[in-house]
C-alpha positions in Angstrom: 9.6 17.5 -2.5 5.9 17.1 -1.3 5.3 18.3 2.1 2.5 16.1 3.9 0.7 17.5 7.3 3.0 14.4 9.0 4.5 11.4 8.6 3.9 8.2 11.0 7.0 5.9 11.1 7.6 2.6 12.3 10.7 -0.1 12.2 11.3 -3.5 13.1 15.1 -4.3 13.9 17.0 -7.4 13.1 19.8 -7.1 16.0 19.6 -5.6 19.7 21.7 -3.0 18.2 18.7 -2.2 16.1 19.7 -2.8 12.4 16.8 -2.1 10.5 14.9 -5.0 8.6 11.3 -4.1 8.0 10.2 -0.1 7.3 6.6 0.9 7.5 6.0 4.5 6.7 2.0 6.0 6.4 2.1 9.9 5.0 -1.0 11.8 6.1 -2.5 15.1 4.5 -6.3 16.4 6.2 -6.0 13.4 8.4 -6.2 10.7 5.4 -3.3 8.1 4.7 -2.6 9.3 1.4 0.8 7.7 0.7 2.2 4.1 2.4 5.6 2.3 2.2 5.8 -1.5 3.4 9.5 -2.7 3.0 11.6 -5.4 4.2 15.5 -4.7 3.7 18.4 -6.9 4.4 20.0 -6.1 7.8 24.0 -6.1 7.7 25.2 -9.4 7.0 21.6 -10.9 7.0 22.3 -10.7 10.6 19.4 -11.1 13.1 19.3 -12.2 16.8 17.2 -15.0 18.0 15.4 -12.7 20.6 14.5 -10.4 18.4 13.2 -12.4 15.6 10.6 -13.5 18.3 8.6 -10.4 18.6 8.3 -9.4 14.7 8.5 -13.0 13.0 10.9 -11.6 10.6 13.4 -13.8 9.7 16.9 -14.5 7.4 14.6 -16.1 4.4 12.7 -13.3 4.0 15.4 -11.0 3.4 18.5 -12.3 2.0 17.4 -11.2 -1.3 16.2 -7.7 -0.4 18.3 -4.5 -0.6 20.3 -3.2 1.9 18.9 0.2 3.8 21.5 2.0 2.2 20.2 1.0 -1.6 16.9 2.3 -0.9 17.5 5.4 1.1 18.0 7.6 -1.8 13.9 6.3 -2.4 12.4 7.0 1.0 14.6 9.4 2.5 12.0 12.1 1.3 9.6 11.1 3.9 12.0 12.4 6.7 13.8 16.0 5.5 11.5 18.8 5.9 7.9 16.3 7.2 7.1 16.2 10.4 7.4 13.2 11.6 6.1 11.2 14.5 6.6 7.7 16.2 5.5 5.5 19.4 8.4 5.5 21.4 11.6 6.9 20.5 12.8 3.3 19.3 12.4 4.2 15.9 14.2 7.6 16.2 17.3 5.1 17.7 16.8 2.6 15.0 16.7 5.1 12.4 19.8 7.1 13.6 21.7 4.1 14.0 21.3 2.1 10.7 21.8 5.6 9.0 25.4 5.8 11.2 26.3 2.4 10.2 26.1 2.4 6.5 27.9 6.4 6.7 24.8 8.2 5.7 23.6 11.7 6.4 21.4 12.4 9.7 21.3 15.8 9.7 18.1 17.8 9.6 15.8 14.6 10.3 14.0 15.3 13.7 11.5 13.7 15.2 8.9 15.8 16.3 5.9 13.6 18.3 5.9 11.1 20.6 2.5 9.5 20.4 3.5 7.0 22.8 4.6 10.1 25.2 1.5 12.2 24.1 -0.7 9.2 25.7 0.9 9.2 28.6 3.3 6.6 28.2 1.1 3.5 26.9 1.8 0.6 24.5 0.5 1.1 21.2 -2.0 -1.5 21.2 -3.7 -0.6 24.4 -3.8 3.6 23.1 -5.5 2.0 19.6 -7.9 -0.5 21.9 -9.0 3.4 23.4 -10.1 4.4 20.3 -11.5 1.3 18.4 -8.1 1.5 15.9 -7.6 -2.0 14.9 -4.0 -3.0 15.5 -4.6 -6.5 15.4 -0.6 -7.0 13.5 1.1 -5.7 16.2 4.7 -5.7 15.2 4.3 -5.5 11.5 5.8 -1.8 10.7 3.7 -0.8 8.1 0.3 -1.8 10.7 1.9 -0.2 13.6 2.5 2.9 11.6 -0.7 3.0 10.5 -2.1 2.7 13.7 0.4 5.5 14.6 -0.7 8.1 12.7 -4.6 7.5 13.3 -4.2 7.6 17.0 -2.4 11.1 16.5 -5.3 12.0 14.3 -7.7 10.6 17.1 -5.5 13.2 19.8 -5.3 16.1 17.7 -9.0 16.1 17.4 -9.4 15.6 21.2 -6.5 18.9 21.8 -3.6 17.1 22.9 -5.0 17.4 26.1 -3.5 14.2 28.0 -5.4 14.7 31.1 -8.9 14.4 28.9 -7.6 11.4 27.4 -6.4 9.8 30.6 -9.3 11.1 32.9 -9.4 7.6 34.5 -7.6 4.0 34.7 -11.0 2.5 34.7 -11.9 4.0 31.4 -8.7 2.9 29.5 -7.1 -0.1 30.9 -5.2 -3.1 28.9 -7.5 -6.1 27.4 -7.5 -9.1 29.4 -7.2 -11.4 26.4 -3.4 -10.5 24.5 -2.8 -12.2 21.9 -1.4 -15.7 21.3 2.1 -16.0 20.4 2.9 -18.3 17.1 6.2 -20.2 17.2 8.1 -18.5 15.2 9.1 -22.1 12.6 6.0 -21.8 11.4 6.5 -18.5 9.9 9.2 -20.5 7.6 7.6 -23.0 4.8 7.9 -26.8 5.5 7.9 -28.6 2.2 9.5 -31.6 2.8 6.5 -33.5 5.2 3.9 -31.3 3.5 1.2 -33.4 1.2 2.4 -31.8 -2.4 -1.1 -32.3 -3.4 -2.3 -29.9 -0.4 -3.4 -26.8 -2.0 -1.2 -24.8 0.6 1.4 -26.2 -0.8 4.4 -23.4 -1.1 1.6 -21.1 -1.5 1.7 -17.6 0.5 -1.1 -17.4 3.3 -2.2 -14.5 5.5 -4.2 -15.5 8.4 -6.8 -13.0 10.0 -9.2 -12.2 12.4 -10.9 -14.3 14.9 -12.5 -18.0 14.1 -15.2 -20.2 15.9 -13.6 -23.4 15.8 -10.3 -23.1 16.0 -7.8 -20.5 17.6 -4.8 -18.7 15.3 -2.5 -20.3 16.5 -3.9 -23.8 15.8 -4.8 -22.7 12.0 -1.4 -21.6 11.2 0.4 -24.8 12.6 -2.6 -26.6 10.4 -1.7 -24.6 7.5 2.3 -25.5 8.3 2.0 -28.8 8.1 -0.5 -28.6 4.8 2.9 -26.9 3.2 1.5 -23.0 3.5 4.2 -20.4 3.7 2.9 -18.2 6.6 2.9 -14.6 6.3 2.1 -11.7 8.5 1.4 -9.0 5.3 -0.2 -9.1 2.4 1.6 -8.2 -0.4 1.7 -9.0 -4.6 3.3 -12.2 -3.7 0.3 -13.8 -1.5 -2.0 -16.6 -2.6 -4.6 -16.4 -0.4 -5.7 -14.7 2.8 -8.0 -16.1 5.3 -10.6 -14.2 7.1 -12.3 -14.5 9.9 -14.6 -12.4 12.0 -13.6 -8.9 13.0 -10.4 -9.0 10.9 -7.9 -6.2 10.5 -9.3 -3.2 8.3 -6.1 -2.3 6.9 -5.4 -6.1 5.7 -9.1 -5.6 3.6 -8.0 -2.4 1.9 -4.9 -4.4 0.9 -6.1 -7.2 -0.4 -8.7 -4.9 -2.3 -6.3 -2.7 -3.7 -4.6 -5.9 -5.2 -7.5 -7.3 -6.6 -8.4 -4.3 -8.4 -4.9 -4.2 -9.6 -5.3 -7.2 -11.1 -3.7 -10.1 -8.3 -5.8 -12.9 -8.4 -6.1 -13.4 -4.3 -8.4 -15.7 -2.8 -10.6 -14.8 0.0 -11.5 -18.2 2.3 -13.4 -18.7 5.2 -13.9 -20.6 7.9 -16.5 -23.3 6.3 -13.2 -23.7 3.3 -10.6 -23.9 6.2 -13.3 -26.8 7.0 -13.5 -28.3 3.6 -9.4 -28.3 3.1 -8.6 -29.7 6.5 -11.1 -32.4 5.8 -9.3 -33.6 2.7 -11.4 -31.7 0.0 -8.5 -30.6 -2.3 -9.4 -30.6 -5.5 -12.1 -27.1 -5.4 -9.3 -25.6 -4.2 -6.7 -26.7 -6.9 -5.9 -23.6 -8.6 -5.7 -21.4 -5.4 -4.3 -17.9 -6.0 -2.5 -17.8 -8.8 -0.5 -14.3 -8.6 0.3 -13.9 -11.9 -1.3 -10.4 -13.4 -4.6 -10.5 -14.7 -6.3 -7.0 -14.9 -9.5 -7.1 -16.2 -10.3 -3.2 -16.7 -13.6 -1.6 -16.0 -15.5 0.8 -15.7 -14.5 0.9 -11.9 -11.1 1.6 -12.6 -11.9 4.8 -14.3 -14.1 6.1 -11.8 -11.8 5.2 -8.8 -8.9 7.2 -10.2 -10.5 9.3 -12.5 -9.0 13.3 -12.3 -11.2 16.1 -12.0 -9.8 19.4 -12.8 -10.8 21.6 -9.8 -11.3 25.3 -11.0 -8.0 26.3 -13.1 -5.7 24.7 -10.9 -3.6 22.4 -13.9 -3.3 19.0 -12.4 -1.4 17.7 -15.2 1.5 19.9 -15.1 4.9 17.7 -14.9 2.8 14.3 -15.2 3.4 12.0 -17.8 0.2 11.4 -19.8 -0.4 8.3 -22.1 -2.9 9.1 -24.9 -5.2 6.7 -25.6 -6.4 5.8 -29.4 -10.2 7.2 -30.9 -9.5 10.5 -30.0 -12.5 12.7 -31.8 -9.7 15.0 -33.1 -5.7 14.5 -33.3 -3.5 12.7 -30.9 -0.9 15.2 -31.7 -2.4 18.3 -30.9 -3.9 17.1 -27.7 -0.6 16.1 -26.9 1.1 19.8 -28.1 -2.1 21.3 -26.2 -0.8 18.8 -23.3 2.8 19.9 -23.6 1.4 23.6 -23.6 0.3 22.7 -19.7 3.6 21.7 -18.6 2.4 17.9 -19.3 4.9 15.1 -21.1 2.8 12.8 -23.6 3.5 9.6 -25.3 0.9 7.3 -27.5 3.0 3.8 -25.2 3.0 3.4 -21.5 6.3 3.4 -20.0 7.4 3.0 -16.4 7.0 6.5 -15.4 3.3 6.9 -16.7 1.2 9.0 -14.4 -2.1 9.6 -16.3 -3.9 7.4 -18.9 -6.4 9.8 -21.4 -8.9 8.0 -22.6 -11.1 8.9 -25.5 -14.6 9.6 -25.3 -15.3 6.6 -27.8 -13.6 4.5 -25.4 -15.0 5.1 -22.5 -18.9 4.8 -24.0 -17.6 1.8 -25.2 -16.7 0.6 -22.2 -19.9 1.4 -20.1 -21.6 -0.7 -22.5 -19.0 -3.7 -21.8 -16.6 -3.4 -24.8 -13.0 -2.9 -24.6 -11.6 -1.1 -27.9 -7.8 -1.8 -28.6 -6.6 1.4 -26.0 -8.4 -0.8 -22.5 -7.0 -4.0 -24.3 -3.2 -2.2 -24.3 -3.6 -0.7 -21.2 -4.2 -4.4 -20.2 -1.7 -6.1 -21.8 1.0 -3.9 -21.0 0.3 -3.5 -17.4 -0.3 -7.5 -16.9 3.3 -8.2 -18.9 5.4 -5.6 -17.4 6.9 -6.2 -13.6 8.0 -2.5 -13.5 4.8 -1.0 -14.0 2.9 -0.6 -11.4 -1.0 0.3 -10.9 -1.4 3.4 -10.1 -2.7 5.4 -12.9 -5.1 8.1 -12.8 -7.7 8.8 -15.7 -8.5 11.6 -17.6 -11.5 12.3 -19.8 -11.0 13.5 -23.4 -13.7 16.1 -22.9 -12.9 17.0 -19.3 -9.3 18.2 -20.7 -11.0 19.8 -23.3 -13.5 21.6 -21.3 -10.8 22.6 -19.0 -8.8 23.8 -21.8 -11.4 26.1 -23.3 -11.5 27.7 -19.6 -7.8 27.9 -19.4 -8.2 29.8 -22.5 -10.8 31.9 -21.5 -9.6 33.0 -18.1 -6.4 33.7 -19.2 -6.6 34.7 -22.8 -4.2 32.1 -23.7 -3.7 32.5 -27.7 -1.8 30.1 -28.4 -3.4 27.3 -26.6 -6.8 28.3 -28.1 -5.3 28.2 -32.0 -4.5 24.3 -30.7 -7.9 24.2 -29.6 -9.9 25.6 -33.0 -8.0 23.3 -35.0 -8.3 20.2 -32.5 -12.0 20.9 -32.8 -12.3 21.6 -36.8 -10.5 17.8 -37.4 -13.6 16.8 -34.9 
């Protein structure tokens, strides 16, 4: 199980007796977010009281086809035995314990440990992240507010947890004037039957952010209502388009990057298209997010995940590597020299891929803007498969050869280095 320095947790609940329906979880190691889970499950029964519904916009349509908390336990649960694990308010402790109680499951050994809410002397969440310039703009989505969670403990641990230098004075940390404007919550649920069909909202998933000049949120998602949008909070696989205003969530950018590089065709408008759209101008917008796959592989994507072996420590022990075609020797004895390191190879991607190799053939081909048949498989099967997901990391042909020849050398691995000669005489 990995063990991270801590793990920020937040839940929204679908009852007053705090059923779990949304789970946002960000795992930290040397104060960077290196792992996130953003999850809606279906509360008992599909259950949710009015009042709550108000706070989170959550709602029955949005989760009467997810799992249940008990299906995906068995999934996240390894973010809470053993972590440290940290919250703003002990509502999530409550909702956690409770939901686990309900559907019979184990709550021994989960503690948690920091109170960040507490630790700041007892302040909402928004006003301690206004302190520190954290954005926190989603208030009330769980994977935002964990988010924001564990970069305010960051922001105290580096200040010594000393509450009475956080808190020196009211007039130094006080709560903004301005809160933000409360959205009826019907327009968080798509209205297709008086929406134009020719809108190009229509049943298309938008994300609203950030601040606009001429009109207020609120006002652009009652707008986008009527045009047929379906309103989200998140940003996820499934949106179309998000639109972005000035000083607009951080975290919402990283997501909708991340996406795009993974190949989800989300559009980006602004305020001047919001301008164009509500005028009438439909048909530049026609084809407006379509969400469909379409990865177009680059050199970026090789760079941005690319492994680097650091000293002898193997980073490809227990990974599951896929080996690319135009290997300058053979594909099977890099893959027996791969299986030597505790690595599992295959020439296919399947769903539990960890590591792509690429040749060296095909990554020079591929600085000079040619894809050889391993980037165009890579492609294919990623853009046609729903199980596989994105998050590969590359490996060099000669950077796993260079780390193999050190490998031998420290360590006067025979063996390994027989698999080398001969990799290097079919060269």
């Amino acid at each position: 199980m990995k063990k991270y320095d801590f793990v920020a947790v937040d839940f929204e609940t679908a009852t007053n007796s705090r059923m779990i329906c949304q789970i946002g979880i960000a795992a930290v190691v040397n104060d960077e977010i290196v792992d996130e889970v953003d999850m809606l499950v279906q509360p008992p029964c599909n259950h949710y009281d009015n009042n709550v519904k108000i706070r989170h916009h959550v709602r029955e349509a949005d989760t009467f086809d997810k799992p249940t908390f008990d299906q995906i336990w068995p999934d996240i649960n390894k973010y809470f035995y053993g972590q440290t694990i940290i919250s703003h308010t002990p509502f999530d402790s409550d909702a956690l314990f409770k939901t686990l109680t309900f559907y019979g499951l184990c709550t021994e050994d989960i503690c948690f440990d920091i109170d960040t809410c507490q630790l700041n002397g007892g302040k909402k969440l928004e006003v301690c992240c206004a302190k520190y310039g954290i954005p926190c703009e989603n208030h009330h989505d769980a994977l935002n507010d964990a988010i924001c969670c564990a970069k305010l403990y960051i922001a105290n641990r580096k200040e010594g947890f000393d509450r009475s230098a956080i808190f020196s004075a009211k007039t130094n940390f006080s709560e903004p004037n301005k809160k933000r404007e409360r959205i009826d919550g019907k327009y968080y649920i798509k209205n297709l039957d008086d929406a134009p069909k020719d809108s190009p909202f229509y049943d298309k998933k938008v994300v609203v952010t950030g601040v606009f000049e001429h009109w207020t949120r609120k006002e652009i998602v009652c707008k986008l209502w009527h045009l047929g949008a379906d309103v989200d909070t998140s940003i996820s696989k499934k949106t179309n388009a998000v639109i972005v205003g000035k000083d607009y969530g951080e975290t919402k950018r990283e997501k909708w990057e991340k996406l795009q590089h993974d190949g989800f065709n989300i559009a980006i408008l602004k305020e001047k298209d919001l301008l164009r759209i509500f005028s009438g101008e439909y048909e530049a917008y026609r084809d407006l997010g379509n969400i469909k796959k379409s990865l177009n592989f680059t050199m970026n994507h090789y760079t941005r995940n690319r492994i680097v072996f650091d000293g002898m420590k193997n980073v490809i022990s227990l990974k599951n590597i896929y080996v690319g075609g135009g290997l300058a020797g053979s594909s099977s004895l890099m893959m027996q020299m791969a299986g030597n390191l505790g690595a599992s190879s295959d020439t296919d991607i399947w769903d539990g891929t960890n590591i792509c190799l690429l040749s060296d053939s095909t990554l020079n081909k591929l600085k000079a803007g040619e894809k050889d048949d391993t980037i165009n498989y890579i492609e294919k099967t990623y853009n046609e498969s729903k199980a596989i997901v994105f998050d590969f990391k590359f490996l060099c042909e000669s950077d796993l050869l260079d780390y193999i020849k050190s490998r031998c050398d420290s360590y006067n691995d025979e063996i390994l280095r027989q698999l080398l000669d001969k990799y290097k005489l079919v060269r």
